[in-house]
N, C-alpha and C positions, 0 to 999 in steps of 0.2 A: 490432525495434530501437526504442527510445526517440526523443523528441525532442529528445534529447543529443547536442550536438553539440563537438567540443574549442575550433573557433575565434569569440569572442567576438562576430561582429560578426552572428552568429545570434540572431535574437529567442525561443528553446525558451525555454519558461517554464520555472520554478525546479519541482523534481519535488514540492514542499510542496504547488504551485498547480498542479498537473496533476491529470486526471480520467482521461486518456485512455492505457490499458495496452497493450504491442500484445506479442504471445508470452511472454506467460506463465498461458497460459490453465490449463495443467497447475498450476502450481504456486499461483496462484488459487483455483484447484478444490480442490486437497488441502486445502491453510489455512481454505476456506469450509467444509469439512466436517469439520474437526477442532475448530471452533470451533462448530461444529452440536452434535457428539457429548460440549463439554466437555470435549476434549483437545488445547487448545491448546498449545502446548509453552511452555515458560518464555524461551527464546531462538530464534532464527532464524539461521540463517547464510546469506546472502547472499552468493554470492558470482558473480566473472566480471569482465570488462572494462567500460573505461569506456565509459558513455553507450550500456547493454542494457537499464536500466531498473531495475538495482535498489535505488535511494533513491524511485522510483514506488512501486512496489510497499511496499515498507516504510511509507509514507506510507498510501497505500490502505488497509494492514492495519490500521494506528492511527487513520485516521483511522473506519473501519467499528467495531471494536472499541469505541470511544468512544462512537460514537453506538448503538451495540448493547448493553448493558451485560448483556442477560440470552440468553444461547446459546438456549435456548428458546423464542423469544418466536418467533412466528409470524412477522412479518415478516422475521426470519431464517433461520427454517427455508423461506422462500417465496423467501429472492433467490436470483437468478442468477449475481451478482458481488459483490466486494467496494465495489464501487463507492460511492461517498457523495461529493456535493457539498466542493469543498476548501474553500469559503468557510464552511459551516459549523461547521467547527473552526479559525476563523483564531487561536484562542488555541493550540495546539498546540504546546508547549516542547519544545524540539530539544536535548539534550546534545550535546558532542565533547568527548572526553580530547586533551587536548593534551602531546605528547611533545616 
């Protein structure tokens, strides 16, 4: 479970400014090796209850992808995780459709 928590008066950072992923090692792993192989998929769907972690995860992916630009590149083919510094992409533009 995340550091999402529903009531306010919890200091869980914003999941833009989290580093830290906790059970979704499986779905981690697939995404780090589809983007190994060059078959990253064109969308993701994300889904489940509030405060599991999945706008971390979403973040992590983008934020890794960004700083990765080439699937090939050894330091990619050598990580563990999707992991990368959040501070490193503080420019990161966030969409939402609003209904």
């Amino acid at each position: 479970m995340s550091q999402q928590h529903d009531d306010d008066t919890d200091e869980a950072s914003h999941p833009r400014e989290t580093a830290v992923l906790f059970g979704h090692a499986a779905a981690e792993a697939a995404l780090l090796a589809a983007y190994r192989a060059g078959r990253m998929p064109h969308g993701i769907l994300i889904a489940g209850p509030k405060g599991i972690g999945k706008a971390t995860l979403a973040y992590r992916i983008a934020r890794f992808v960004l700083s990765h630009p080439d699937p090939g590149a050894k330091d990619v083919q050598d990580a563990v995780s999707l992991r990368v510094d959040p501070a490193s992409w503080p420019a990161l533009l966030v969409g939402f459709r609003l209904v």
